[in-house]
Backbone as a printed PyTorch tensor [residue, N CA C, xyz], in Angstrom:
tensor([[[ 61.4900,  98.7320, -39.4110],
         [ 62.2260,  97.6650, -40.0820],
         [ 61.2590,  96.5450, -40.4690]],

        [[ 61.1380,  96.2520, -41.7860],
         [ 60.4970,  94.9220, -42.3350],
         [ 61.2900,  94.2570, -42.8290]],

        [[ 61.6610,  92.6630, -42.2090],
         [ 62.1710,  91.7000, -42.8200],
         [ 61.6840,  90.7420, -43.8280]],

        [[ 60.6950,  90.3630, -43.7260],
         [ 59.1450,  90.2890, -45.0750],
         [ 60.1210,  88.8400, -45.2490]],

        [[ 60.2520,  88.3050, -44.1090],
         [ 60.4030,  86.5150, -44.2860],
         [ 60.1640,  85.6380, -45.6190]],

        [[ 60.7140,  84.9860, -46.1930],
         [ 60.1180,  83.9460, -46.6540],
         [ 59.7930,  82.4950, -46.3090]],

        [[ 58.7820,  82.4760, -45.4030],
         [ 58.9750,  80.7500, -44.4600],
         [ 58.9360,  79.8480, -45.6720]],

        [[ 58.4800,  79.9270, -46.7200],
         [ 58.5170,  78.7210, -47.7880],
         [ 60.0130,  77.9040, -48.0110]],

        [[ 60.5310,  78.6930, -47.5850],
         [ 62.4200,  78.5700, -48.1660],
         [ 62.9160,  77.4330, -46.3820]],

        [[ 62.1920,  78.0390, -45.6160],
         [ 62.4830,  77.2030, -44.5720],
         [ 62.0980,  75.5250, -44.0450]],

        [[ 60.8240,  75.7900, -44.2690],
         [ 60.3800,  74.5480, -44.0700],
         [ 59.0730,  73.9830, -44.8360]],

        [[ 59.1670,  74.9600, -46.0630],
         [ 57.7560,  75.1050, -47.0720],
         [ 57.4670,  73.6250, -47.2090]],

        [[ 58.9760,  72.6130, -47.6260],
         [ 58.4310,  71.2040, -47.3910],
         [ 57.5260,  70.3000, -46.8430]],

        [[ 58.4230,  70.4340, -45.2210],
         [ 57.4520,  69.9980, -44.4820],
         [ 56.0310,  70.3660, -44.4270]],

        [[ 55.4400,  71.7860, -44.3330],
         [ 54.4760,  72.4730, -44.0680],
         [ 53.4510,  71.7780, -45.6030]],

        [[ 53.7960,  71.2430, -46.6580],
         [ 53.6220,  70.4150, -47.5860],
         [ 52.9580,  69.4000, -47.0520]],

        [[ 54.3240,  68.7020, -46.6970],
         [ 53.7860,  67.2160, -46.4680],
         [ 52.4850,  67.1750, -45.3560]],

        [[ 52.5400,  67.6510, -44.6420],
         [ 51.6300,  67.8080, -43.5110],
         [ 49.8750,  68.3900, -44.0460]],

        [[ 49.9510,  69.2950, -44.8350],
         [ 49.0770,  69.4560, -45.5130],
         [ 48.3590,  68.6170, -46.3930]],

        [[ 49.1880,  68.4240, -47.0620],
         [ 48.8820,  66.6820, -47.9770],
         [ 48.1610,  65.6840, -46.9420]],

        [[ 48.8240,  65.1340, -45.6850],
         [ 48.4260,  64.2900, -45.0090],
         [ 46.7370,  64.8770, -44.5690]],

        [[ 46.5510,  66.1560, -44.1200],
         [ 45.5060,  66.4130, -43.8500],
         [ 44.5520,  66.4490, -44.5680]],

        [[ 44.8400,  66.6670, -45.8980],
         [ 44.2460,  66.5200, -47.3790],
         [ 43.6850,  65.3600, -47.1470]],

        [[ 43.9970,  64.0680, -46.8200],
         [ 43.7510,  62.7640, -46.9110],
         [ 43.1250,  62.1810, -46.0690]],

        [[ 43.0570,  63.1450, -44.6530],
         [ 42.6760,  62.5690, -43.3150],
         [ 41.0900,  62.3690, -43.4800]],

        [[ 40.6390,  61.5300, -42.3420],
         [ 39.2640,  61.7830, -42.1490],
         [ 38.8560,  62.8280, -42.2280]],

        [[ 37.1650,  62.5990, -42.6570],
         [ 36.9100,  64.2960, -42.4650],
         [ 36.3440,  64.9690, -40.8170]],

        [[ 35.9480,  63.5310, -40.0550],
         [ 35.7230,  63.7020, -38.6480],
         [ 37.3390,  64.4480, -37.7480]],

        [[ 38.3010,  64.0290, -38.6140],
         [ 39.6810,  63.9830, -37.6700],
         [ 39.4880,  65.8510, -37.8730]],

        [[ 39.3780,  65.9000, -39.2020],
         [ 39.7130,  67.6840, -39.8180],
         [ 38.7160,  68.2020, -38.9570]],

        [[ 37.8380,  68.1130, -38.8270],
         [ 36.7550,  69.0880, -38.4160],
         [ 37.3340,  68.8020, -36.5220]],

        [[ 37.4560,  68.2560, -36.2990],
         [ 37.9880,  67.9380, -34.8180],
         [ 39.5350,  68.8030, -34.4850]],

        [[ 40.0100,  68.8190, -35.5090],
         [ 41.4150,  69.6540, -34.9470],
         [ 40.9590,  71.1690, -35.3040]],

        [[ 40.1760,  71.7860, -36.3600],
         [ 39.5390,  72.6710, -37.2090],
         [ 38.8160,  73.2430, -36.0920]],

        [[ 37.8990,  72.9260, -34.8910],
         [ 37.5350,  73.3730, -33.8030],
         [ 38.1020,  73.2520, -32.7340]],

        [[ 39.1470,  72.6220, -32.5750],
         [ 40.2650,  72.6080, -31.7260],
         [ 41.3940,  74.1360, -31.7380]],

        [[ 41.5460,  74.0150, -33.2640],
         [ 42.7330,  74.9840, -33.7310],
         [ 41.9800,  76.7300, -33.3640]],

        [[ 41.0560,  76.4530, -33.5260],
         [ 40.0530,  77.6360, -33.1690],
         [ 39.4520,  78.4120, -32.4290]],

        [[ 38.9630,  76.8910, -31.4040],
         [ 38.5010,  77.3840, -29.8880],
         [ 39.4090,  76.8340, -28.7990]],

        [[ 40.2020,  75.9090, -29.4250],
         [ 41.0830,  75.6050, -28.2090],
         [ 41.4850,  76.7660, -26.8420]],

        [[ 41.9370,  77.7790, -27.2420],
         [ 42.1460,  78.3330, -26.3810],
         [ 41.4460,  79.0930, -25.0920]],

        [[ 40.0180,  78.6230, -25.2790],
         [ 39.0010,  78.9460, -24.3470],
         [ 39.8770,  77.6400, -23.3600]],

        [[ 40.3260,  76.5890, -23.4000],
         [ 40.5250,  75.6950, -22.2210],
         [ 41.1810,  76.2800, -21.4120]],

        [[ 42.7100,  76.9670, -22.3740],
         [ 43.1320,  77.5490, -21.7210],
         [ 42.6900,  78.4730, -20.5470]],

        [[ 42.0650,  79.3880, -20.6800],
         [ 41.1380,  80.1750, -20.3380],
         [ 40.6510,  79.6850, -18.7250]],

        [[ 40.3390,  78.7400, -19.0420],
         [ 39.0380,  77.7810, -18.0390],
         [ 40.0130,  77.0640, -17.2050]],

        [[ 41.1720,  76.9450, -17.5640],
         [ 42.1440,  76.3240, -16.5640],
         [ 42.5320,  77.1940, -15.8120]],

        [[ 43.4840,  78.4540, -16.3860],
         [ 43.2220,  79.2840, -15.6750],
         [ 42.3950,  80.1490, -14.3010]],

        [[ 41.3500,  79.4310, -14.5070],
         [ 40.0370,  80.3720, -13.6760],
         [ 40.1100,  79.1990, -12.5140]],

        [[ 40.0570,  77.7150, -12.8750],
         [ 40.0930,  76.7690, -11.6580],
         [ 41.5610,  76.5490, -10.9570]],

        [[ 42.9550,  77.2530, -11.7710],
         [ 44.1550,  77.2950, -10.8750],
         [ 43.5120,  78.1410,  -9.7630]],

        [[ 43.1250,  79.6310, -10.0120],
         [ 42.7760,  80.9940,  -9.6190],
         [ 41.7970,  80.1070,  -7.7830]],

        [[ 40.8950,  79.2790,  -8.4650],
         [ 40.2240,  79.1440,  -7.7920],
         [ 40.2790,  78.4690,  -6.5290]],

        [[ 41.3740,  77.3760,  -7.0650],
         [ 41.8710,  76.3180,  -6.1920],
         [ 42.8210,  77.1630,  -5.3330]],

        [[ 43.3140,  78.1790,  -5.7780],
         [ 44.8020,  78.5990,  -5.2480],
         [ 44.0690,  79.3440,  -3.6810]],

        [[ 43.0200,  79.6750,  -4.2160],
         [ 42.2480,  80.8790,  -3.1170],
         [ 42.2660,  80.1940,  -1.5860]],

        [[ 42.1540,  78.2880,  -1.9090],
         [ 42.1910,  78.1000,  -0.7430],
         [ 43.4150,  77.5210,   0.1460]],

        [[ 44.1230,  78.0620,  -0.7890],
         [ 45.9410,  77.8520,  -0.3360],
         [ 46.2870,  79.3810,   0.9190]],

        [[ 46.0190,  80.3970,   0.0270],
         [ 46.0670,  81.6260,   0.6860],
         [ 46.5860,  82.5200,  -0.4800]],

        [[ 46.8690,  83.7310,   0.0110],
         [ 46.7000,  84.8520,  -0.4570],
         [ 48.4360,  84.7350,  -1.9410]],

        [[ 49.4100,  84.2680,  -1.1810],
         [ 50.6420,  84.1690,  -2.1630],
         [ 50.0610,  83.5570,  -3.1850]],

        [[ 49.5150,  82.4480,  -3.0690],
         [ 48.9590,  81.5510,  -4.5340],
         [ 48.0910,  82.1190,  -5.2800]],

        [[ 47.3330,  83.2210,  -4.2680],
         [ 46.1710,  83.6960,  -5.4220],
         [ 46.6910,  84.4370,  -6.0930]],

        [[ 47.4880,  85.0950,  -5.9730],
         [ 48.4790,  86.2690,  -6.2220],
         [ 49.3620,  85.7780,  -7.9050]],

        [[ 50.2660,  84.4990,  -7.3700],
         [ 50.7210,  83.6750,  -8.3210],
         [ 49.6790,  83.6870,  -9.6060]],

        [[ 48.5000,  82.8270,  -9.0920],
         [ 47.4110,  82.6660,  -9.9320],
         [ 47.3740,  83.6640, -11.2010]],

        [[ 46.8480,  84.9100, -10.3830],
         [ 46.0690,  85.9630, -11.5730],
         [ 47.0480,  86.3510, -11.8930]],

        [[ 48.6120,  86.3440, -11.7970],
         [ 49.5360,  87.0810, -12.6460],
         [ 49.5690,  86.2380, -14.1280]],

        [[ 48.7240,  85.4100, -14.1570],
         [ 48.7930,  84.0020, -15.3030],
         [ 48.1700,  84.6770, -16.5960]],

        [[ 47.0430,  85.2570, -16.0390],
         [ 46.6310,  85.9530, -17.8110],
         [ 47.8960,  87.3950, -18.2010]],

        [[ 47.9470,  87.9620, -17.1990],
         [ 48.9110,  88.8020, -17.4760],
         [ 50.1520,  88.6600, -17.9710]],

        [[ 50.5760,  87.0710, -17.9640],
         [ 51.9760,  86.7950, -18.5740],
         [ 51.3910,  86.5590, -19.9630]],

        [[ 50.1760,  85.5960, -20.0840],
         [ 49.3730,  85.7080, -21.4550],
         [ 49.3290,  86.9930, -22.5630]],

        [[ 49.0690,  87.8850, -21.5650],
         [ 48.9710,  89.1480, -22.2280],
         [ 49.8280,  89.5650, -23.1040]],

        [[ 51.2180,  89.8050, -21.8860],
         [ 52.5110,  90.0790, -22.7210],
         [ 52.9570,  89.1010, -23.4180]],

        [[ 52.3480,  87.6480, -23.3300],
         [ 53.3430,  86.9790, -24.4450],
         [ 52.7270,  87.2850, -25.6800]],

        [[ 51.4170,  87.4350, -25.7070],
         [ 50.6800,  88.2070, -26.9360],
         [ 51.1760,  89.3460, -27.8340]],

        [[ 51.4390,  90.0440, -26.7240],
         [ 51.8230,  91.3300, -26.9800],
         [ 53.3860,  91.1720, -27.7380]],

        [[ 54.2550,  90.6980, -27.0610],
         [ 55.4330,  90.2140, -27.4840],
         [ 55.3900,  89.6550, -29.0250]],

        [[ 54.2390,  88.8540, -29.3220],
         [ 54.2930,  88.1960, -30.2250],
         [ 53.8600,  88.7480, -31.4070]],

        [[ 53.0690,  89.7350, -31.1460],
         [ 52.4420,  90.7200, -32.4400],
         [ 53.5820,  91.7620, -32.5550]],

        [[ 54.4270,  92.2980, -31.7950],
         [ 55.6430,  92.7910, -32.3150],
         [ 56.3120,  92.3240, -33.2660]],

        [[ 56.8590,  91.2340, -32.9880],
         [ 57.4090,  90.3600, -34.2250],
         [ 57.0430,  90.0280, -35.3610]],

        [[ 55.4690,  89.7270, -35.1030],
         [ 55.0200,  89.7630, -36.5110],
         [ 55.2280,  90.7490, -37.1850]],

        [[ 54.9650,  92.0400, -36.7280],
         [ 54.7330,  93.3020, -37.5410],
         [ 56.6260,  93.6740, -37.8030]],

        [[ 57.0550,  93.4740, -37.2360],
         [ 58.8730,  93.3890, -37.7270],
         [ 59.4620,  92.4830, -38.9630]],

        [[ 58.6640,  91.0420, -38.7310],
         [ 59.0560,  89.8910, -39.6500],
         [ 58.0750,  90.3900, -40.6980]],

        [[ 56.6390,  90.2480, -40.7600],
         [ 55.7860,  89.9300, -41.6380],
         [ 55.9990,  88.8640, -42.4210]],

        [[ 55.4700,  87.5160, -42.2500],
         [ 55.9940,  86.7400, -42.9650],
         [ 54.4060,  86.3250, -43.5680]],

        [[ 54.1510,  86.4050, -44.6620],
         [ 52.8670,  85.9000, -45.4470],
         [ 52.2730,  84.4480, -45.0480]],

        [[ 51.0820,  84.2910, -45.0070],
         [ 50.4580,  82.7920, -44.3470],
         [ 51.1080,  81.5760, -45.3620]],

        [[ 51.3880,  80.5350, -45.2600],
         [ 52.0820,  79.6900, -46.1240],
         [ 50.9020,  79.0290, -46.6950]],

        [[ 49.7380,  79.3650, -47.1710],
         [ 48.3650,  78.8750, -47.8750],
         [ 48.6530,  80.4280, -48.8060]],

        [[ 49.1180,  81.5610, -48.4960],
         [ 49.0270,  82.5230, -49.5610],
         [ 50.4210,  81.9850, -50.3220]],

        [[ 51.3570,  81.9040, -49.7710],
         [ 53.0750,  81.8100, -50.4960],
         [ 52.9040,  80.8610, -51.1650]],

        [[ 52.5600,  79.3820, -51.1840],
         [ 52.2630,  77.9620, -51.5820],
         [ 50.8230,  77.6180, -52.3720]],

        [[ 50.1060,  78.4570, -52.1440],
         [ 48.5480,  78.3720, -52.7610],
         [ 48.0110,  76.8440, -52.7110]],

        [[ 48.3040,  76.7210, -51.5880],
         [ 47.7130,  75.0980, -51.2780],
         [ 46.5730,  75.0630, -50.5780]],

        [[ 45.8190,  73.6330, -50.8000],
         [ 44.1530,  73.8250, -50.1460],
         [ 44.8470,  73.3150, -48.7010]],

        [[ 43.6950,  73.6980, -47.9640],
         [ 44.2000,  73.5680, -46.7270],
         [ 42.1850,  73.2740, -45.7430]],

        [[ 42.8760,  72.7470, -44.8710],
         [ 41.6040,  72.5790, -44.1190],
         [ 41.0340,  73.7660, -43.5700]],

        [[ 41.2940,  74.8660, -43.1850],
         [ 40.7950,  76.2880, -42.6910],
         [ 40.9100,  76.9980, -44.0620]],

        [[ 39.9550,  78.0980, -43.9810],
         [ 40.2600,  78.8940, -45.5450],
         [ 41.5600,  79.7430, -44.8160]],

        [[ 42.1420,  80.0640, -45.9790],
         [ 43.4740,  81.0640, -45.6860],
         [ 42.9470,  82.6080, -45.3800]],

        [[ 43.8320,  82.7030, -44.3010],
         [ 43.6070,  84.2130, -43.8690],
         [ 43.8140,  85.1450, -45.0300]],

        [[ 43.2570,  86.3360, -44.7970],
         [ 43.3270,  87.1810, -45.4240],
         [ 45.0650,  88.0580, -45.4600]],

        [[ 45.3170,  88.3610, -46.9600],
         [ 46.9900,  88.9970, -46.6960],
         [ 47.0770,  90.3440, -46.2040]],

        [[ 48.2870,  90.0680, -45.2530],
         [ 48.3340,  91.2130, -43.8400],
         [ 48.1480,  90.6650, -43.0020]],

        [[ 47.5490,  89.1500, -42.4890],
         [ 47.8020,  88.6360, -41.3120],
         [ 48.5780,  87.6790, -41.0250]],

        [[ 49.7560,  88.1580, -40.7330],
         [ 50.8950,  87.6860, -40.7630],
         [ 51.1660,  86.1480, -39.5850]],

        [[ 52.1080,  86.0110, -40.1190],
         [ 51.9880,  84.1870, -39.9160],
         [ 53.2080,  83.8920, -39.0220]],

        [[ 54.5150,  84.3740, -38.5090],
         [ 54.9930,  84.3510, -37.5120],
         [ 55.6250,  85.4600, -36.9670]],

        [[ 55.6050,  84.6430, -35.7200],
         [ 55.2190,  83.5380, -34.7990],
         [ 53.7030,  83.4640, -34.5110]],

        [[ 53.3460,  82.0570, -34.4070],
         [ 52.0860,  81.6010, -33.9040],
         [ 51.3730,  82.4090, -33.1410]],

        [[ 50.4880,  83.3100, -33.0000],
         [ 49.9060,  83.6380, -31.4780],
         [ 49.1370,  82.9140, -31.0560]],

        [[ 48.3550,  81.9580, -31.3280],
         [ 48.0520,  80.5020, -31.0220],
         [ 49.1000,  79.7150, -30.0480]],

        [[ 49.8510,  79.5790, -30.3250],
         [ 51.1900,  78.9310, -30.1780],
         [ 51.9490,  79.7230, -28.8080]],

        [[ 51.8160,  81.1860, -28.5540],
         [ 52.2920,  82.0220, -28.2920],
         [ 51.1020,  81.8000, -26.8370]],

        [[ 50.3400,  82.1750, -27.0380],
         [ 49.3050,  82.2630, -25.6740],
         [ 49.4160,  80.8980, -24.9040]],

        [[ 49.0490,  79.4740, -26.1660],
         [ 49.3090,  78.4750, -24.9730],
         [ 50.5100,  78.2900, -24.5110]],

        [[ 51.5310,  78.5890, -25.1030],
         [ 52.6640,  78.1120, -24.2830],
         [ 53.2370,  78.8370, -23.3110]],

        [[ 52.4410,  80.6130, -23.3680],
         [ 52.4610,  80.8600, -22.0060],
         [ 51.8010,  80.9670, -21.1040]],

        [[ 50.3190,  80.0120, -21.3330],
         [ 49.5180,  79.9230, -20.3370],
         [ 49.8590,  78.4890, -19.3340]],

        [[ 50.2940,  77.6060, -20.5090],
         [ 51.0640,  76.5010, -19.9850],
         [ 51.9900,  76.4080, -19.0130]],

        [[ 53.1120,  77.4000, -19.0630],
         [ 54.5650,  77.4870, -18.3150],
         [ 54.1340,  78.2650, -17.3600]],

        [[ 53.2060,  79.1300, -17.5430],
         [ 52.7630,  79.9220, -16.1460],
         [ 51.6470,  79.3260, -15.1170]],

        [[ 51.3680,  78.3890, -15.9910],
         [ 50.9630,  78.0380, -14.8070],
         [ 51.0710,  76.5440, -14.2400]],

        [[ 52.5450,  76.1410, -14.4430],
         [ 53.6550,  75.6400, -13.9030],
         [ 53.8650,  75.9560, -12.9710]],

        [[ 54.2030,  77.2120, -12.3370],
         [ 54.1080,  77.7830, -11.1460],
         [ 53.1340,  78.3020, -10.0530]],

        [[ 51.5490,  77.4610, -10.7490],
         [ 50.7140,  77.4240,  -9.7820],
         [ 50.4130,  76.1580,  -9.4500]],

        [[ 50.7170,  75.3100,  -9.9960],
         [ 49.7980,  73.8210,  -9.8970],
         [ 50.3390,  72.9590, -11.0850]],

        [[ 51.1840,  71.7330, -10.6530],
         [ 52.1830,  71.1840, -11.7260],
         [ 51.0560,  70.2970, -12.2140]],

        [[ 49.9570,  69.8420, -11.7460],
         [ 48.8290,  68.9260, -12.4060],
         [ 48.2590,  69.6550, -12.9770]],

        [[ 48.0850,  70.9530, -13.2810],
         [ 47.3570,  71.2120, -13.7690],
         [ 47.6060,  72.6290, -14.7960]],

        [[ 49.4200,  72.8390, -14.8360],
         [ 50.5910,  72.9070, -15.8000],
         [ 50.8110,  71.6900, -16.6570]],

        [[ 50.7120,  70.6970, -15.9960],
         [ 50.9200,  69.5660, -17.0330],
         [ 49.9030,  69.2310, -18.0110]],

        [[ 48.8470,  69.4100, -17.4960],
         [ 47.6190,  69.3740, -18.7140],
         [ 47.4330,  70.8490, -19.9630]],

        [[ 47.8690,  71.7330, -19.3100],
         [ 47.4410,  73.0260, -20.6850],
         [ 49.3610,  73.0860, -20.9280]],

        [[ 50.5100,  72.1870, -20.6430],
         [ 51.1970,  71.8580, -21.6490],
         [ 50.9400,  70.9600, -22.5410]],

        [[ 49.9450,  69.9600, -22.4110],
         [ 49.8140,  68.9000, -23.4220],
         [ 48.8630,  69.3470, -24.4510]],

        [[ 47.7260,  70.0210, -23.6130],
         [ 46.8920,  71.0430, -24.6520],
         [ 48.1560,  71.9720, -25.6310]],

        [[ 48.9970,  72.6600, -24.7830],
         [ 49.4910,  73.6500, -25.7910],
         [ 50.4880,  72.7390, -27.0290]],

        [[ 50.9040,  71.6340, -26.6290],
         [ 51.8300,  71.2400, -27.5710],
         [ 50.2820,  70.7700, -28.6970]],

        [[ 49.2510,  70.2200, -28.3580],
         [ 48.2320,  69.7590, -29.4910],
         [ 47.4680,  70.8130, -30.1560]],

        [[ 47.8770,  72.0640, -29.2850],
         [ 47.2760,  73.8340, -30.0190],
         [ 48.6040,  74.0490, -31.2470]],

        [[ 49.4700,  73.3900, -31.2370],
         [ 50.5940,  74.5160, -31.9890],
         [ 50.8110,  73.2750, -32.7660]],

        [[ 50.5890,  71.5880, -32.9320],
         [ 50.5140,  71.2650, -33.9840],
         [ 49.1170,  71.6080, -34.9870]],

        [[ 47.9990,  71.5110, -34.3240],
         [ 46.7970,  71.8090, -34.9890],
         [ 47.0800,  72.8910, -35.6400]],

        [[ 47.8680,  74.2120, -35.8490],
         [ 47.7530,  75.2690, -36.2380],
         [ 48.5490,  75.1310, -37.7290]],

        [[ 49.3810,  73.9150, -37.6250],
         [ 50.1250,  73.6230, -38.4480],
         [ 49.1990,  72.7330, -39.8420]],

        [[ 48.7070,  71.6000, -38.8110],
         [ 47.7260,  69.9740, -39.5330],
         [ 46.6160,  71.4850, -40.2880]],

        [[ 46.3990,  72.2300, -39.4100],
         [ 45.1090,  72.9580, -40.3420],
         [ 45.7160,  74.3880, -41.5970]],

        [[ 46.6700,  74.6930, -41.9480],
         [ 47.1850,  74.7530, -43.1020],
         [ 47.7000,  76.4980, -42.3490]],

        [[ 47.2170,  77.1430, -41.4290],
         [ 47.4120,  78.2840, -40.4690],
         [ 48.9920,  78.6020, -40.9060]],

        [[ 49.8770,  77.8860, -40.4760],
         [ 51.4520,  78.5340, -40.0130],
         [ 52.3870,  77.4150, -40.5710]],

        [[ 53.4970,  77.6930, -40.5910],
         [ 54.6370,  76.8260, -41.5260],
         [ 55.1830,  76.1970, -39.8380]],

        [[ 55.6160,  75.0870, -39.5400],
         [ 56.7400,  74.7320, -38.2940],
         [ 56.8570,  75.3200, -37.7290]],

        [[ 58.0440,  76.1850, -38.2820],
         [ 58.8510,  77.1000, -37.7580],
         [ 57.8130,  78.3200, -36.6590]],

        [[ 56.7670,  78.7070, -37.3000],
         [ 55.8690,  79.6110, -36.9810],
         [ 55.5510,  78.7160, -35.5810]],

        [[ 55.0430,  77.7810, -34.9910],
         [ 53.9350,  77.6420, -34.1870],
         [ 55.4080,  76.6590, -33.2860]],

        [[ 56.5500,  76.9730, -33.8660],
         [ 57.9990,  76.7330, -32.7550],
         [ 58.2190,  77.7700, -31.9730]],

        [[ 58.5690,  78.8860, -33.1320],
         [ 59.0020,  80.3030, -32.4320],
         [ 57.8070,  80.9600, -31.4970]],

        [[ 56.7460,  80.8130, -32.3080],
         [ 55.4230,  81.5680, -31.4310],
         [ 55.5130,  80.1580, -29.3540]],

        [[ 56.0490,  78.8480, -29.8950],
         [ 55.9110,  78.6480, -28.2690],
         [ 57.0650,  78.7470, -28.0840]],

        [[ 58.2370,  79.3380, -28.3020],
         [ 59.4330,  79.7580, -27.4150],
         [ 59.0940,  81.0350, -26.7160]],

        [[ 58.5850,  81.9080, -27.9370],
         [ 58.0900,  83.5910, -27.4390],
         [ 57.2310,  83.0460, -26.3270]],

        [[ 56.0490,  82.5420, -26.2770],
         [ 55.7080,  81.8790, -24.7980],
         [ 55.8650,  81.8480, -23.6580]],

        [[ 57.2530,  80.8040, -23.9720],
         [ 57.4840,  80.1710, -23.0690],
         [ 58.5750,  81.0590, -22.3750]],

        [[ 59.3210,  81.6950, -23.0870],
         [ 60.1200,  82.2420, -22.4150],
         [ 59.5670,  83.6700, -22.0040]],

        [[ 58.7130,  84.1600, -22.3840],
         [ 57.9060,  85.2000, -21.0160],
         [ 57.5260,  84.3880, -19.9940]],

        [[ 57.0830,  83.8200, -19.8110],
         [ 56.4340,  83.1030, -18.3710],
         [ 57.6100,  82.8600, -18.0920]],

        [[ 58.7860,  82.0820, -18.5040],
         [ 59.6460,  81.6960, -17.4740],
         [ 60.5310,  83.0730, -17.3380]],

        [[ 60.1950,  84.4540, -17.2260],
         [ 60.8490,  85.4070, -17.3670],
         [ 59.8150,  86.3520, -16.3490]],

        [[ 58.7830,  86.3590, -16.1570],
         [ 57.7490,  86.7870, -15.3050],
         [ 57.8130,  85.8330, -14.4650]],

        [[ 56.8280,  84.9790, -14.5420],
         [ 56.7840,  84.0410, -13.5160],
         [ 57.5420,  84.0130, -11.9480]],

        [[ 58.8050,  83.7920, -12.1890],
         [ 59.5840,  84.0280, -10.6670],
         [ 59.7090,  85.2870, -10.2790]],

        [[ 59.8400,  86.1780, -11.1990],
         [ 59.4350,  87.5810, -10.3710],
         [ 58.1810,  88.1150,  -9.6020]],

        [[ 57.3150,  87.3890, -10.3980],
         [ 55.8340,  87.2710,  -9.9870],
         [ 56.1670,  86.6000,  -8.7140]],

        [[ 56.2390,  85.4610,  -8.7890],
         [ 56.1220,  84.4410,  -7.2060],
         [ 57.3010,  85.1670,  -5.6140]],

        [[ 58.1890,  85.9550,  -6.7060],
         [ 59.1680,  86.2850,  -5.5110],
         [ 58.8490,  87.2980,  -4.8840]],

        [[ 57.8000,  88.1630,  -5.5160],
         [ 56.8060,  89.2520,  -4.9080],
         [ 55.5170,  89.1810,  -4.2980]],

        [[ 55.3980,  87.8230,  -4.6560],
         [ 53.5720,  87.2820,  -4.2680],
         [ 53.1290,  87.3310,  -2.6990]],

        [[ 54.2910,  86.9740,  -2.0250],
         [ 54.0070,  87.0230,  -0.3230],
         [ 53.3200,  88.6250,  -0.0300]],

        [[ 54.7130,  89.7030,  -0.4910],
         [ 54.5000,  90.8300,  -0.1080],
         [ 53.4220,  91.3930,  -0.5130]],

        [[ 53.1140,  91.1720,  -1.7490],
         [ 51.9630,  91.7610,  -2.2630],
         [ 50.4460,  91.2300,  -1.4610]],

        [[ 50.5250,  89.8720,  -1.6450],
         [ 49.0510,  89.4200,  -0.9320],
         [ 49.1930,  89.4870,   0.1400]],

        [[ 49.7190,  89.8920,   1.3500],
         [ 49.9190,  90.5190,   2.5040],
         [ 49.3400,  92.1850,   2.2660]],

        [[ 49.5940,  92.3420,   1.6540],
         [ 49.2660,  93.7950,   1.2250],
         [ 48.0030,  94.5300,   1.1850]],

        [[ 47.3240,  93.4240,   0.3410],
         [ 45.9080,  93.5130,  -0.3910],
         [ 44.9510,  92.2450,   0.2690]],

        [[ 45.4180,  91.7820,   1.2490],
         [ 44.5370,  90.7460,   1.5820],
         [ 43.3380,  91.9180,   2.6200]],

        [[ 43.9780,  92.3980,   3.2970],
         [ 43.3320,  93.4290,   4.4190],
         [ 41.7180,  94.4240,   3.5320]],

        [[ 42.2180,  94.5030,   2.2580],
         [ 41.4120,  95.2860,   1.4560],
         [ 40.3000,  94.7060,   0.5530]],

        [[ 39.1750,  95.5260,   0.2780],
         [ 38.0340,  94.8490,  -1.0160],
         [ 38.9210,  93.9900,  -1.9010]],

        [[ 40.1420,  93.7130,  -2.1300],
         [ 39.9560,  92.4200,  -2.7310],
         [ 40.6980,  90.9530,  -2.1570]],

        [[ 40.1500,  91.3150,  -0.9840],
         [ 40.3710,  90.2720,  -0.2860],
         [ 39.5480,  88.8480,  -0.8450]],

        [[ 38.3110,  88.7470,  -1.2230],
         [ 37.9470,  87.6560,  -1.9150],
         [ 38.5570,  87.2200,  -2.7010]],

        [[ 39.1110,  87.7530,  -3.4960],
         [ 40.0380,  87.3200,  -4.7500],
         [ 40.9460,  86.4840,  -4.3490]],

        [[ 41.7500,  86.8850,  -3.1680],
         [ 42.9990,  86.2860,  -2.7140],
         [ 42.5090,  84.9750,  -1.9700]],

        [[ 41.7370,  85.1250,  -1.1330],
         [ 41.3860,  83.9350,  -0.0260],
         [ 39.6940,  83.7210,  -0.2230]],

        [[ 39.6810,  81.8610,  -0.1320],
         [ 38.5200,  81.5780,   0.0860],
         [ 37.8160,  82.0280,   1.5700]],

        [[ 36.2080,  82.5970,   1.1890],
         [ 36.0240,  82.7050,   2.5040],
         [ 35.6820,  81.3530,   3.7580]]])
């Protein structure tokens, strides 16, 4: 099934105006969200690894919690390239032929939902359930990943909305199943070679 979207009809406006504004912005501001929109998600990444790390010296349930965090990443990925390939909705720099601060992807790489949008917001919510200081920071990253995707000419609104619902609602759909199994499991595997993983020595 291809639904072959038209996001222009949705919010082609806005996705306009916003473009325009970036049109106009500094060129320090563009190049700053332009490597943001790009590499941002290495923070993600790196937050990840110091929840993982910190958790080790909680004990074995938290470490457990921890590393299920890229794995909710995974599937929200995964989740999210389904949809694309169901919707296909064309990049709104090909539909609109507007300049934009990133060159426009090539056609066939379809534009929603965000996977930008999609990874931080479930690296964000997942790891909510390891460490709320430090859930609260790669949510503020993810909400400044899924406008950047927008300010840099990438995805229409709608795109880098739906890509952080798809997100968000895997992690909050894993997540407690994850944590409600985490005792048993790191009880499990603490005894074994990957006992480092779980507990600081």
């Amino acid at each position: 099934m291809n639904l072959a979207l038209d996001g222009s009809s949705v919010d082609g406006r806005a996705y306009r105006d916003v473009v325009d504004l970036a049109r106009h912005a500094p060129a320090w501001l563009n190049d700053t969200l332009s490597v943001w929109s790009t590499y941002g998600l290495t923070l993600f990444a790196l937050v990840m690894v110091v929840a993982w790390w910190r958790a080790r010296r909680v004990g074995a349930t938290a470490s457990v919690t921890a590393l299920a965090v890229p794995f909710v990443v995974v599937t929200a990925y995964g989740v999210d390239a389904v949809l694309k390939q169901l919707v296909r909705e064309d990049r709104p720099c090909q539909s609109l032929r507007v300049v934009t601060v990133e060159a426009c992807p090539a056609p066939g790489d379809w534009s929603f939902p965000s996977n930008h949008a999609a990874i931080a917001a479930a690296a964000a919510v997942a790891l909510l359930f390891v460490s709320r200081r430090l859930g609260s920071v790669a949510v503020a990253a993810a909400v400044a990943m899924a406008a950047s995707r927008v300010w840099v000419g990438a995805h229409y609104p709608h795109d880098v909305v739906a890509g952080v619902v798809v997100g968000a609602l895997t992690a909050l759909l894993v997540m407690p199943a994850v944590r409600g199994h985490a005792g048993a499991l790191g009880q499990r595997l603490t005894p074994t070679r990957l006992h480092g993983l779980l507990v600081a020595s």
